[in-house]
Backbone bond lengths (Angstrom), bond angles and torsions (degrees), N, CA, C in turn:
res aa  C-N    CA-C-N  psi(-1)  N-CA   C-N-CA  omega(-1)  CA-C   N-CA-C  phi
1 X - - - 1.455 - - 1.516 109.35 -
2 X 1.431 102.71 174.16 1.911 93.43 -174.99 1.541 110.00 -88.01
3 X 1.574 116.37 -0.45 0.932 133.45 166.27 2.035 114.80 -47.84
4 X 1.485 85.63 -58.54 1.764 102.45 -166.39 1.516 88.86 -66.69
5 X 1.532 128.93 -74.43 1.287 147.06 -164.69 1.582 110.32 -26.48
6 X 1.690 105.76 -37.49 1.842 130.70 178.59 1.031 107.45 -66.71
7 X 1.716 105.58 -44.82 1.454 91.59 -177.16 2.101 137.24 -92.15
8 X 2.138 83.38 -25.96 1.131 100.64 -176.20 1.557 113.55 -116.50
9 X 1.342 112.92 19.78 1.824 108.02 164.40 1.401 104.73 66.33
10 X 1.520 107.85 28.91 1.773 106.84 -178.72 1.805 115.87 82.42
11 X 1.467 98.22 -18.73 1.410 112.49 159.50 2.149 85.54 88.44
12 X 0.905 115.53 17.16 1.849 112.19 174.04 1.445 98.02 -78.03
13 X 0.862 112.59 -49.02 2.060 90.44 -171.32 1.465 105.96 -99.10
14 X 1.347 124.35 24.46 1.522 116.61 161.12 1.562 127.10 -92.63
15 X 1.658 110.92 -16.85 1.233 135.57 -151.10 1.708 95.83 -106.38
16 X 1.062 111.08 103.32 1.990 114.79 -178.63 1.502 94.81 -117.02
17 X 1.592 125.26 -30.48 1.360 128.62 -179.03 1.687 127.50 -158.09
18 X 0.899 108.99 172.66 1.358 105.67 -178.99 1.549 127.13 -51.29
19 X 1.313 117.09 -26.33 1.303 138.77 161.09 1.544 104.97 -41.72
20 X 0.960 103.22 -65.60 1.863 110.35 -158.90 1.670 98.84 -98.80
21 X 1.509 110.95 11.72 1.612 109.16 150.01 2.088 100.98 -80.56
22 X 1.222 94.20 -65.25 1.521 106.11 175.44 2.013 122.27 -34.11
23 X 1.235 93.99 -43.25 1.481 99.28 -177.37 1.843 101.83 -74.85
24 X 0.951 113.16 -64.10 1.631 113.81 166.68 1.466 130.90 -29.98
25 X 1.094 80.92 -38.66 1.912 98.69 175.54 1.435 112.01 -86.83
26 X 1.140 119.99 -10.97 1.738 139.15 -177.15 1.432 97.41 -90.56
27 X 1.707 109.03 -56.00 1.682 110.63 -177.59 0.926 107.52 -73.58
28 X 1.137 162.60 -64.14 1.650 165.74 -127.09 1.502 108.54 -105.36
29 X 1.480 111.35 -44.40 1.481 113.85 170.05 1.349 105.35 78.17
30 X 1.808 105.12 31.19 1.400 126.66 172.27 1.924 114.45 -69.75
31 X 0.823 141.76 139.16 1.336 136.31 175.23 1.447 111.54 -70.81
32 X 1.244 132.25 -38.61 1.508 149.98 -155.07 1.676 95.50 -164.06
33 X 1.840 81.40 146.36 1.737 92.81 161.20 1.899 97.16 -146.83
34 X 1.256 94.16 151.30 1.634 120.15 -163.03 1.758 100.44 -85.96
35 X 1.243 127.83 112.10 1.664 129.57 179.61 1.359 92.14 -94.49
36 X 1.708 95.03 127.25 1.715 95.17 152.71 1.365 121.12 -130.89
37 X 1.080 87.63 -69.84 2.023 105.14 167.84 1.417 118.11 -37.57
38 X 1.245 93.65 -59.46 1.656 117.64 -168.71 1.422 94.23 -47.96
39 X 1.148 118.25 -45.32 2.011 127.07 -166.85 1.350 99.31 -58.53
40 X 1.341 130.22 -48.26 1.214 142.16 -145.76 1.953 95.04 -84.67
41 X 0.728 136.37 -34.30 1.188 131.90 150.06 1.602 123.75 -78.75
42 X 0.893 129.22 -54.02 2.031 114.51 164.84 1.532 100.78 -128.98
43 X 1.130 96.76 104.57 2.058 104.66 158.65 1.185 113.10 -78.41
44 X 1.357 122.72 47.15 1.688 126.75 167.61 1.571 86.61 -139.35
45 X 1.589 119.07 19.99 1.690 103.98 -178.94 1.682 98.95 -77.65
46 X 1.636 125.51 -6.49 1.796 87.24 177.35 1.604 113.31 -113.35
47 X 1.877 91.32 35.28 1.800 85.51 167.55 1.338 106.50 -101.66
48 X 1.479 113.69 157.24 1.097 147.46 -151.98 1.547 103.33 -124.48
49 X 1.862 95.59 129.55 0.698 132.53 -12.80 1.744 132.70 -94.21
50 X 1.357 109.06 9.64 1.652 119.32 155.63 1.248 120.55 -148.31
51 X 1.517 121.74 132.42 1.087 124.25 162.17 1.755 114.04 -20.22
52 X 1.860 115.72 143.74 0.980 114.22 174.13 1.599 101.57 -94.15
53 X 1.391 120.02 -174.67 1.398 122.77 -172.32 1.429 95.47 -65.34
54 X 1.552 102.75 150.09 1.701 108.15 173.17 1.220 117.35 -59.71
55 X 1.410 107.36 -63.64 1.871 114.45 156.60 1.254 110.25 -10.92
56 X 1.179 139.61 -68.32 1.599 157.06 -155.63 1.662 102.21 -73.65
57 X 1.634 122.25 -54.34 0.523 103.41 -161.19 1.602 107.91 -86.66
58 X 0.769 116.91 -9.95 1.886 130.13 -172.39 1.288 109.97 -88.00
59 X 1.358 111.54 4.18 1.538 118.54 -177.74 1.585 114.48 -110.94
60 X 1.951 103.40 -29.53 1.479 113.27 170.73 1.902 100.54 -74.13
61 X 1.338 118.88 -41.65 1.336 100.68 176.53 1.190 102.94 -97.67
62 X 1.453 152.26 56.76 1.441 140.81 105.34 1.543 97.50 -84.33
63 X 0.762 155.72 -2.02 1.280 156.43 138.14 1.623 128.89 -28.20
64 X 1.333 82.51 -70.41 1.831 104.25 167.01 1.954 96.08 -61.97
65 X 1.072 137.44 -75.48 1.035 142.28 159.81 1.290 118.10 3.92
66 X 1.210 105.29 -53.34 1.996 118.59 -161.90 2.127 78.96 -94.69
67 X 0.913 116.73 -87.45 1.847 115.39 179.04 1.509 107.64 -16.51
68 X 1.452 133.26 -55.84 1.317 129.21 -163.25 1.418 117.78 -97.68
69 X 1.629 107.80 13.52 1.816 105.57 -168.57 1.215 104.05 45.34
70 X 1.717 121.78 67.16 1.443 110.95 147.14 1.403 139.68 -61.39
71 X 1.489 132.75 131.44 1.787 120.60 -144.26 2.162 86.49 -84.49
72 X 1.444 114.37 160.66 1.363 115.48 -136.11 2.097 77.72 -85.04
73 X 1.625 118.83 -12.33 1.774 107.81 -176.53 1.075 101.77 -67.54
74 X 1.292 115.72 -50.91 1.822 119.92 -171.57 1.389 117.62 -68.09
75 X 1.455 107.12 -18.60 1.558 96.86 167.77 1.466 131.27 -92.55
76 X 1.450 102.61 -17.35 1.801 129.78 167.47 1.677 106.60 -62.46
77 X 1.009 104.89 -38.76 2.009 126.08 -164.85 1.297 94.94 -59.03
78 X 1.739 94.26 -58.66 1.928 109.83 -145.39 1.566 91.13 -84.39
79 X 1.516 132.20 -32.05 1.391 120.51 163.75 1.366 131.97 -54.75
80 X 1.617 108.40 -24.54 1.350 115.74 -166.30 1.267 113.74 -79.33
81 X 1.802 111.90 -1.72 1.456 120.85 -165.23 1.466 95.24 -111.23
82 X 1.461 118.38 -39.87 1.405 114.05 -175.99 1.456 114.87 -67.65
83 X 1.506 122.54 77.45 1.128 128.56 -152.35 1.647 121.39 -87.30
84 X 1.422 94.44 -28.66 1.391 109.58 162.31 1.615 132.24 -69.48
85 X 1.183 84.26 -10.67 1.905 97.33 -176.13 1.712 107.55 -77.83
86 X 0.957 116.38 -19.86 1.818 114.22 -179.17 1.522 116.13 -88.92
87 X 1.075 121.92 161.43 1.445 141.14 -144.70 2.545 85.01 -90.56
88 X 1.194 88.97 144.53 1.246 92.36 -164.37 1.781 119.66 -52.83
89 X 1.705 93.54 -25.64 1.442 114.18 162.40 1.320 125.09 -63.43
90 X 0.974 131.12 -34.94 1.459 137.67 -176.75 1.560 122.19 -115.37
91 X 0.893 100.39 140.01 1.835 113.09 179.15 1.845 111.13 -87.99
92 X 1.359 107.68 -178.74 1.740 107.38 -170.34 1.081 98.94 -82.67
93 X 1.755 117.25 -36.37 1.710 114.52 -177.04 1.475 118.27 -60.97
94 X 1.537 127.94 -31.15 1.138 133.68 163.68 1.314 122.44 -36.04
95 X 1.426 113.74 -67.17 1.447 122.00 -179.05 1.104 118.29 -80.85
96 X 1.531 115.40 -29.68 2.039 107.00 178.60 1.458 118.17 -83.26
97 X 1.900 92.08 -9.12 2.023 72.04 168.66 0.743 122.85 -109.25
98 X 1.609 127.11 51.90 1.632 134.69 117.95 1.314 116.63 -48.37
99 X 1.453 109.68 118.21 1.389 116.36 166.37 1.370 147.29 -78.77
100 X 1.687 102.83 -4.08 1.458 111.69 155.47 1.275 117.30 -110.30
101 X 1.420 112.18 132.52 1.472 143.76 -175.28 1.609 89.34 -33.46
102 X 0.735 120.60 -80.20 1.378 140.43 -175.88 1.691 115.16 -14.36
103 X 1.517 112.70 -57.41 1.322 115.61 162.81 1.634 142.71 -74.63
104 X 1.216 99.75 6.57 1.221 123.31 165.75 1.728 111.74 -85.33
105 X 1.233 81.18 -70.81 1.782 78.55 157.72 1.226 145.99 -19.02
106 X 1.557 86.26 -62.89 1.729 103.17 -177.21 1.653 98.91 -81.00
107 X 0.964 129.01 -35.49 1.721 126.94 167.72 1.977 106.60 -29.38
108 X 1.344 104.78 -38.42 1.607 106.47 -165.17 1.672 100.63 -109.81
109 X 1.224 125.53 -11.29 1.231 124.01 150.72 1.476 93.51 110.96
110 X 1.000 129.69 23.58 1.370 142.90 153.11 1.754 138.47 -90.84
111 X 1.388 105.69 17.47 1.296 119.11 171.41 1.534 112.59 -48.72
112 X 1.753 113.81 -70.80 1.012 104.67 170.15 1.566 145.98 -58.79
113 X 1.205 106.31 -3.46 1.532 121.73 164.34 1.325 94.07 -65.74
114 X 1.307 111.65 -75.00 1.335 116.08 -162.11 1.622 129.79 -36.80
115 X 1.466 87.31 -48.76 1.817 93.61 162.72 1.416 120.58 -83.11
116 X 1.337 114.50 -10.95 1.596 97.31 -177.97 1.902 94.13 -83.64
117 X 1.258 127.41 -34.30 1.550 124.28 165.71 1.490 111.54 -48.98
118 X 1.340 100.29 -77.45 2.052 104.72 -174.96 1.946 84.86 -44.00
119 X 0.809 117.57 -82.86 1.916 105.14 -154.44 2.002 102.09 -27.85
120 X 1.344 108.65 -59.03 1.252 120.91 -172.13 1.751 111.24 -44.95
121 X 1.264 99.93 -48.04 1.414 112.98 169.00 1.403 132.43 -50.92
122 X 1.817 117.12 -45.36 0.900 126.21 171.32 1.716 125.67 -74.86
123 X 1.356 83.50 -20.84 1.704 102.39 176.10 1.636 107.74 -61.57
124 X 1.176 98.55 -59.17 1.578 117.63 -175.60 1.825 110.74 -59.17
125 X 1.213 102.67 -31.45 1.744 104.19 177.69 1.411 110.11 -84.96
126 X 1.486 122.18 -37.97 1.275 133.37 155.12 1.658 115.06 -26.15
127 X 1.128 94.26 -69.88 1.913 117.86 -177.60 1.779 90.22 -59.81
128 X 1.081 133.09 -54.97 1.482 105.41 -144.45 1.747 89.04 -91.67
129 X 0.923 111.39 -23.40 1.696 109.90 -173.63 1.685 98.99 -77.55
130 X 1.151 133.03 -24.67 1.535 119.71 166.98 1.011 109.18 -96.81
131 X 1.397 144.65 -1.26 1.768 145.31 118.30 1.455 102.47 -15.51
132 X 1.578 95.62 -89.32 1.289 102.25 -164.82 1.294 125.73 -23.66
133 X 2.191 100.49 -65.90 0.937 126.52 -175.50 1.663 131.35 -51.67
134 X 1.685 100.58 -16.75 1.473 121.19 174.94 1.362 105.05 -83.13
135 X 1.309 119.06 -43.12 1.368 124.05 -173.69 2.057 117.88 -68.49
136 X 1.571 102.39 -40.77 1.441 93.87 154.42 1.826 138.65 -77.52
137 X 1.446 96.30 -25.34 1.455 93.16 168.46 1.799 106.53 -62.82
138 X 1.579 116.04 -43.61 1.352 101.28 -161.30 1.853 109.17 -62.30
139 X 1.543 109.40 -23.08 1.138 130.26 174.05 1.384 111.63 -52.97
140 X 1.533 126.96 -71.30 1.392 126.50 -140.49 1.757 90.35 -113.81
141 X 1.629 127.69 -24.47 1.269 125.33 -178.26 1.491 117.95 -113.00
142 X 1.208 113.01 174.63 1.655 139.39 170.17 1.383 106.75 -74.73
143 X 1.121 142.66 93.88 1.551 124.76 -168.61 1.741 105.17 -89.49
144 X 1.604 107.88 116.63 1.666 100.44 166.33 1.338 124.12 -67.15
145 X 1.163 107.79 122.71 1.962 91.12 -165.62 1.789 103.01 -111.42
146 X 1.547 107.81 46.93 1.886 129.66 -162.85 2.170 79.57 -77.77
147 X 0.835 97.23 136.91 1.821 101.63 165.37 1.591 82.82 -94.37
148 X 1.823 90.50 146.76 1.148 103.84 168.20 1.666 120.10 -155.81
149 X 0.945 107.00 130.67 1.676 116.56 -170.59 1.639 111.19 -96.83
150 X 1.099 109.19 141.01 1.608 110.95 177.72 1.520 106.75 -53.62
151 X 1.263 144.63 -55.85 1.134 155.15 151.14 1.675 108.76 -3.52
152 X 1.134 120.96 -66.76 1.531 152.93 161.81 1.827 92.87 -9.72
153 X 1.411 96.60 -85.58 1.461 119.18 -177.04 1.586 123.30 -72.87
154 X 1.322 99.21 -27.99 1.793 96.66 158.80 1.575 123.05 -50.73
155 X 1.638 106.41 -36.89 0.893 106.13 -173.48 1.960 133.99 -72.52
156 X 1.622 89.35 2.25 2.092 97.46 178.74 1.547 90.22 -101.02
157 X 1.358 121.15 17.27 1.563 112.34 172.19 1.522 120.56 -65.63
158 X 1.388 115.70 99.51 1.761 104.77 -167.40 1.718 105.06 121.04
159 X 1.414 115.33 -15.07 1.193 122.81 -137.33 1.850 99.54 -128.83
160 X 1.199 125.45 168.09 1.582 126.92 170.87 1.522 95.82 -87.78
161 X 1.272 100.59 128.56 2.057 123.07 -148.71 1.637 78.78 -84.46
162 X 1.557 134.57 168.37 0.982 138.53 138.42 1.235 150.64 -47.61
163 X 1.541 114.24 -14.06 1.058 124.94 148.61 1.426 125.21 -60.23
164 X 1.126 116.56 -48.04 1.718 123.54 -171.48 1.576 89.34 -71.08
165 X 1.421 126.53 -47.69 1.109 112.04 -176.09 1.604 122.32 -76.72
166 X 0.928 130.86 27.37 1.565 157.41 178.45 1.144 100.92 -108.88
167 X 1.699 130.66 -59.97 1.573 131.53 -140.98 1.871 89.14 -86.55
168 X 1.756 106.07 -49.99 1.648 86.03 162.50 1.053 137.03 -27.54
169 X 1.674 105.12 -81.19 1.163 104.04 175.36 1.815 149.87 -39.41
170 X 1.325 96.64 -52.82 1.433 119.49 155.20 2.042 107.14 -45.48
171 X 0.984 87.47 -28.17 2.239 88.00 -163.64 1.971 86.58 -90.20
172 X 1.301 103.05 -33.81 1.906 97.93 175.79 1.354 113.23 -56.07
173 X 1.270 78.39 -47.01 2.355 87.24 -156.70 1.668 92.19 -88.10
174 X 1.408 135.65 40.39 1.201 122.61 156.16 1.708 120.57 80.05
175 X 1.658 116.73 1.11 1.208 110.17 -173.64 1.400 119.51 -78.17
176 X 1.469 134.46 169.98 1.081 116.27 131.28 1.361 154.39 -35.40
177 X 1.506 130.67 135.52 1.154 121.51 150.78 1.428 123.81 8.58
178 X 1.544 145.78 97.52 1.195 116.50 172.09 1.388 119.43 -81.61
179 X 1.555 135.53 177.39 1.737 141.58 168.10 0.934 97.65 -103.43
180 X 1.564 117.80 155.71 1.650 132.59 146.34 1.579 109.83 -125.11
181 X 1.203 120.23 141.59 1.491 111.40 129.97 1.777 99.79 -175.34
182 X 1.409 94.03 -149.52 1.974 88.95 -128.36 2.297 88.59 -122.52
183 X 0.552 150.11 159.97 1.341 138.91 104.64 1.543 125.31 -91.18
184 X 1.425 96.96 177.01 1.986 102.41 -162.98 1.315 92.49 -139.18
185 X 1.194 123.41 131.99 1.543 153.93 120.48 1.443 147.59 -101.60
186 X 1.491 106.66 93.17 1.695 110.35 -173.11 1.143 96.04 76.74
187 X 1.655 131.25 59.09 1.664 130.04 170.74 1.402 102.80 44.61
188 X 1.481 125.53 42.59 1.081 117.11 171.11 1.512 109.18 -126.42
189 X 1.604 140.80 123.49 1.183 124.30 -179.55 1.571 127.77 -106.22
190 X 0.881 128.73 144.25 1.411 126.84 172.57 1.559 126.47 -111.92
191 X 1.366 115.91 126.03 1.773 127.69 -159.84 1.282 110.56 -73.97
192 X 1.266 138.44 144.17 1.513 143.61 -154.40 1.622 91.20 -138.70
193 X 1.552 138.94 142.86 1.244 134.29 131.29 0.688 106.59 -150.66
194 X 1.668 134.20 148.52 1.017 166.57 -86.69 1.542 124.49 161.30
195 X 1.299 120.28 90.34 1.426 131.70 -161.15 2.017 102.92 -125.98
196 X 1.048 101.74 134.51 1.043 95.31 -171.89 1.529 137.10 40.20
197 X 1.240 128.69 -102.76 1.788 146.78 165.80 1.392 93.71 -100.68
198 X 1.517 144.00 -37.20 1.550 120.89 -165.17 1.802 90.98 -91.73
199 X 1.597 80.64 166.08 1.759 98.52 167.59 1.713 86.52 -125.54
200 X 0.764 98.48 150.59 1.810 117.79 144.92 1.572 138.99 -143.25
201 X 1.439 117.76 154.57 1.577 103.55 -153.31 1.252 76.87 -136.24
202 X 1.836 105.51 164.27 1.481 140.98 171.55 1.002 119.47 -92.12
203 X 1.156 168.24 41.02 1.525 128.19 -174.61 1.525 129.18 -68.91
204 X 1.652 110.29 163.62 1.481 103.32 -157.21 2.050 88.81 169.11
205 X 1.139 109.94 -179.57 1.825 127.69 -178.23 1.580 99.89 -112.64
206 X 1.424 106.11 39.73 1.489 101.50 158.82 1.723 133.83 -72.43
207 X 1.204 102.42 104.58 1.466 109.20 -167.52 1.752 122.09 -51.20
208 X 1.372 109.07 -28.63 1.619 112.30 176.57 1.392 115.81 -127.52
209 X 1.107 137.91 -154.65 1.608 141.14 -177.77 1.284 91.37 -101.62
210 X 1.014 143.76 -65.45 1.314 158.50 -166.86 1.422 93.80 -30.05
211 X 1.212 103.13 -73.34 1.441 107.06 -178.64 1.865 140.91 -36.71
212 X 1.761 66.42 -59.55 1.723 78.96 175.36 1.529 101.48 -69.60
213 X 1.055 137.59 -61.68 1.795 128.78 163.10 1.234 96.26 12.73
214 X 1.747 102.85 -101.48 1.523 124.56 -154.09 1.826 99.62 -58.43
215 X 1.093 120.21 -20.96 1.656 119.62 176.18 1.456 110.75 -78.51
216 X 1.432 131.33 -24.61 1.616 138.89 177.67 1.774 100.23 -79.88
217 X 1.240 108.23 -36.42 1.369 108.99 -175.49 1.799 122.05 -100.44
218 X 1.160 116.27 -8.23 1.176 117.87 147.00 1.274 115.99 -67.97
219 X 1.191 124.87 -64.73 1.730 135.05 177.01 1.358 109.33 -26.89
220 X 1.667 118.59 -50.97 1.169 153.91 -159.91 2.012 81.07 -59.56
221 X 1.260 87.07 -87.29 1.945 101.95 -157.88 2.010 95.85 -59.44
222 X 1.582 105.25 -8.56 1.948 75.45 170.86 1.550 112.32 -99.99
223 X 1.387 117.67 -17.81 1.170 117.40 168.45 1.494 118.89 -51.94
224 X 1.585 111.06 -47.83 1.429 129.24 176.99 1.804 109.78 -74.55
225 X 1.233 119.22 14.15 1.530 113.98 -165.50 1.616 119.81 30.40
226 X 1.406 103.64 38.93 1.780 104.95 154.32 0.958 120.06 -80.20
227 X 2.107 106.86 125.68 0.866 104.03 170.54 1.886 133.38 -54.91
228 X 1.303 128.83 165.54 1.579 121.02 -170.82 1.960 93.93 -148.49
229 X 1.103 98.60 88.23 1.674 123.51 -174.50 2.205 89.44 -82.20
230 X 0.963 119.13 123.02 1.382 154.56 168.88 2.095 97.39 -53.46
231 X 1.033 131.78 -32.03 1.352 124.50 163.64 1.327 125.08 25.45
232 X 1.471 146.50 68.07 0.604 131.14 167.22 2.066 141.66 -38.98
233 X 0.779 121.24 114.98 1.508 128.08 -163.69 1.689 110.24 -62.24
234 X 1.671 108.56 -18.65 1.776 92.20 178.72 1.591 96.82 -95.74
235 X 1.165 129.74 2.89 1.044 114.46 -174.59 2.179 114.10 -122.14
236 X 1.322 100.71 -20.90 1.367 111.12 176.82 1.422 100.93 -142.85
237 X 1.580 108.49 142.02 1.520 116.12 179.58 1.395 89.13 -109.27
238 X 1.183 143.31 -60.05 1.468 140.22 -171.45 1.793 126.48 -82.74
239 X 1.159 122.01 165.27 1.720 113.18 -150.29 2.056 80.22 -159.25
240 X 1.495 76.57 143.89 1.642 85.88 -163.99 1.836 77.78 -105.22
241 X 1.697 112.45 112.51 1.337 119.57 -176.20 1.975 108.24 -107.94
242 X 1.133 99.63 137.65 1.595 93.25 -161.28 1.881 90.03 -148.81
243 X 1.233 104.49 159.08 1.421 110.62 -179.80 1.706 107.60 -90.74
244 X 1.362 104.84 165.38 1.469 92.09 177.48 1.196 118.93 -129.19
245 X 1.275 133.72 126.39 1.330 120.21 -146.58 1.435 116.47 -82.97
């Protein structure tokens, strides 16, 4: 009423805590009163019976924040209101317009939370996406299950690569054309070939396509006992490829 407003300025700068929500509501014989301001400096003003430190409390909800992947607008927004939470020197615009999540964080002393979550997080998406990713290859492909060591493949360096010595072979014994190619996850690739109606795939920590290639097609010719003759390339382009019984 314009009564209260006369006496209490809308009642915004009387309200520091829940207390002096209660006493107001005693004088006025108001049913409810509306927090706004007051929030914006400690959002723990309607526990009872005192707000905890702002610090404290702006640290349990950057908390929730860091747990739920809060997106970095909504967390710039919702800081810019918690106005009471910054050091008497500095304002919210100071510190939130840092643009990585990350330094905001560490402003409240939660950096290392933050990374020990994000690591945990990425771990966990890691794991279920090469779940997944195991679960459709075993689905839709041939899986080569050849172990293979970098060492392995260093060694056609200089040499007719395993692929070429595949496409021979395959072009002797009447096959089709074979395919290659690769997908990537996290600089990680995985080998595709494709012979006739089958596909078959590699997996492995092959760093480029290239790699995984000549790693799908080695796998390829030891499963099949093709022979893989060492050929050097300045001196022979062709390789007499034969199965081995």
């Amino acid at each position: 009423s314009s009564g209260i407003n006369a006496e209490y300025g809308g009642a915004s700068l009387e309200i520091k805590n829940k207390g002096d929500m209660t006493r107001i509501m005693k004088e006025t014989g108001v049913d409810s009163i509306m927090v706004a301001r007051a929030a914006w400096y400690n959002p723990s003003i309607f526990r009872d019976p005192e707000p905890v430190a702002v610090r404290e409390a702006v640290q349990k909800f950057m908390r929730y924040c860091i747990d739920y992947c809060c997106p970095l607008h909504i967390l710039k927004y919702t800081m810019g209101k918690f106005r009471g939470a910054f050091k008497a020197n500095e304002s919210s615009l100071e510190v939130t317009r840092h643009i990585e999540t990350r330094l905001i964080y560490e402003y409240f002393g939660l950096g290392d939370y933050y990374k020990e979550v994000n690591d945990k997080r990425k771990d966990n998406q890691q794991e279920e996406f090469q779940k997944n990713k195991r679960q459709k290859l075993d689905k839709d492909y041939k899986i080569l299950e050849e172990v293979l060591t970098p060492s392995i493949l260093q060694t056609f360096r200089g040499a007719i690569a395993p692929r070429q010595i595949l496409n021979q072979w395959l072009e002797a014994n009447g096959f089709c054309k074979p395919k290659y190619w690769t997908t990537e996850y996290n600089k990680v690739f995985t080998g595709f070939l494709q012979i006739d109606n089958d596909t078959y795939a590699i997996e492995g920590n092959f760093k480029n396509k290239k790699t995984a290639i000549q790693a799908v097609s080695y796998a390829y010719c030891m499963k099949n006992h093709i022979e893989l003759r060492h050929y050097k390339t300045s001196t022979r382009t062709q390789c007499n490829c034969h199965m081995n019984s």
